[in-house]
N, C-alpha and C positions, 0 to 999 in steps of 0.2 A: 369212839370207834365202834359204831352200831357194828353188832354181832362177831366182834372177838374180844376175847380177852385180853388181862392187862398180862406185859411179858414177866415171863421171871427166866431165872437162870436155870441152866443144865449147858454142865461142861461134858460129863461122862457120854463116851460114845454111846456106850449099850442101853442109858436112859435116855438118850436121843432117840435112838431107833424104837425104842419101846414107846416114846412119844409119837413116832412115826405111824406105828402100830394101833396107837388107840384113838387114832383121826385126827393128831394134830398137824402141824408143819410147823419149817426151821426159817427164822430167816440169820444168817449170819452178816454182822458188818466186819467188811477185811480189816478195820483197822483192830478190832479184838480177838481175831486169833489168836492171838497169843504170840510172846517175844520171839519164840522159838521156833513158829509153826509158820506156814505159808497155807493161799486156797489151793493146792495142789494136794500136800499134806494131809489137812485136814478133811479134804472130800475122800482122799484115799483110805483114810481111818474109818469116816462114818460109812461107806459107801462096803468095807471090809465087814463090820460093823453087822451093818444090815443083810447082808448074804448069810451070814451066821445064823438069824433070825428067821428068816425068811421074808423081810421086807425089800422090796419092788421099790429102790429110790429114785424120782424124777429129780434131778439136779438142772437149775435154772442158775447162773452165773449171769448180773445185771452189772457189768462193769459200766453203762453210768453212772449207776448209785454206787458201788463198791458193796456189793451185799452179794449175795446167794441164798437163793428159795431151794428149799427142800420138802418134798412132800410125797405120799406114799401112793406110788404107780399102779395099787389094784384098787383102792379107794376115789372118791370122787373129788377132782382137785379143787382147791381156793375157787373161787369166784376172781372175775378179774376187779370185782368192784371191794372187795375183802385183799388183795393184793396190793391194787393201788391205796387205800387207806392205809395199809402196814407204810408203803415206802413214804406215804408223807407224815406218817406219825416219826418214822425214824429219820426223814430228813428235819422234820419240825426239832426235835431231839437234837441233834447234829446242831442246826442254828442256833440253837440256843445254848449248845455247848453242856448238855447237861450226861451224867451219868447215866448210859444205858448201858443192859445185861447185853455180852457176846453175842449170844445165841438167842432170838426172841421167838418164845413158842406161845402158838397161834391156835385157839380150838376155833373149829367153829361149829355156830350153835346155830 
């Protein structure tokens, strides 16, 4: 995955948004929301979240993949060629049936 990083976890709204913050972006898959939680829910937490802060969230909802991009509205967004490597790194993930983190955050470098 020329020019991002490997994901790790971050469930907390407010270190999402502070990921937001220092030029990263979110990608969530719906199926790890969480038991409790729906994509309505949780965009309404992080989206509450970021206003608090003063982060600018672009929210991108890809229901063919079941995921959502988040990335930070006064920074310079993803590349679409850093975008599409995330969705087939998490579709590859998916096929394979392997453990990936909820929330996968992305710098780029």
């Amino acid at each position: 995955m020329s020019g991002l990083s490997e994901p790790y976890m971050v469930h907390d709204p407010w270190k999402m948004a502070g990921e937001l913050m220092n030029g990263r972006w979110l990608v969530a898959r719906w199926e790890h929301l969480g038991e409790h939680e729906d994509l309505r829910q949780w965009t309404a937490v992080l989206l509450a979240t970021c206003e608090e802060v003063g982060v600018e969230p672009i929210v991108l909802n890809v229901a063919r993949k079941s995921l959502t991009i988040v990335f930070n509205g006064s920074l310079p967004p993803p590349t679409f060629d850093q975008v599409e490597t995330t969705i087939r790194a998490i579709d590859y993930h998916r096929f394979l049936e392997r453990e990936i983190k909820p929330e996968v955050i992305v710098k780029r470098h």
